[in-house]
C-alpha positions as CSV (number, residue, x, y, z in Angstrom):
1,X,0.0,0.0,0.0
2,X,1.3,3.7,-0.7
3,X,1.3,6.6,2.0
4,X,-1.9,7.6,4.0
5,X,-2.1,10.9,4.7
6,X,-5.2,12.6,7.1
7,X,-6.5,15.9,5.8
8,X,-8.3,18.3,8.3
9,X,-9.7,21.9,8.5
10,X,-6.5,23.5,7.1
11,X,-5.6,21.2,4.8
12,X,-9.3,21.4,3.3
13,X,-8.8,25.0,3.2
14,X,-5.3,24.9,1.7
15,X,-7.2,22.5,-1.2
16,X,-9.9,24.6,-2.1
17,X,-7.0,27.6,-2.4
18,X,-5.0,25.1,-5.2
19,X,-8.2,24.5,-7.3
20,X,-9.2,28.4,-7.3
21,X,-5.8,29.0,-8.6
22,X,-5.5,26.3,-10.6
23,X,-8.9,26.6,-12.0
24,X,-10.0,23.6,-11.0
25,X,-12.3,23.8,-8.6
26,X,-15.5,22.3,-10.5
27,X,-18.3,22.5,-8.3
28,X,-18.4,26.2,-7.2
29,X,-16.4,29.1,-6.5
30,X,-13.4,29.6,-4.4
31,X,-15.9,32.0,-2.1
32,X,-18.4,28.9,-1.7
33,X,-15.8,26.0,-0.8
34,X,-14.5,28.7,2.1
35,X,-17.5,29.0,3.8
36,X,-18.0,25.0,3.6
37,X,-14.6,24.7,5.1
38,X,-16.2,27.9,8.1
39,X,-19.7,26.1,8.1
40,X,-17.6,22.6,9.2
41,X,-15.5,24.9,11.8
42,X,-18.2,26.4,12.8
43,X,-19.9,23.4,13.9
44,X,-16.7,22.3,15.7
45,X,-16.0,19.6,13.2
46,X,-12.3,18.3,14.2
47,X,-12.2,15.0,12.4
48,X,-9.8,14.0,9.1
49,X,-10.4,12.1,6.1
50,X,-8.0,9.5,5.3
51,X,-6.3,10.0,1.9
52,X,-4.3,7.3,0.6
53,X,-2.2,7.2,-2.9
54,X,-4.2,5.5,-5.2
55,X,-3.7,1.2,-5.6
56,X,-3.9,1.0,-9.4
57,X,-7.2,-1.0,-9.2
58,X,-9.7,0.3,-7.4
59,X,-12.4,1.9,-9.0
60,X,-12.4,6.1,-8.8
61,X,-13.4,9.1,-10.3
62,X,-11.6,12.6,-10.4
């Protein structure tokens, strides 16, 4: 298996900066994805998601 790596609050934030500069972002604007990222603070949301490279054969979608 490749590296797992846990993505919180910032890193969420630090993601939805990337797409807005690289154009990328695809579901809204970089204004909208902020105030997710707020919404989920505001609520005192502290948990991660686990991201993990990518096994060559599961199925996924970008």
């Amino acid at each position: 298996m490749g590296n797992v790596y846990f993505y919180g609050l910032t890193d969420f934030q630090a993601i939805a900066t990337g797409a807005a500069v690289l154009a990328s972002g695809g579901g809204g604007s970089y204004q909208d994805a902020c105030a997710i990222v707020q919404q989920l603070a505001d609520q005192g949301y502290t948990g991660t998601v686990q991201v993990q490279d990518y096994d060559g054969a599961t199925n996924a979608c970008v």
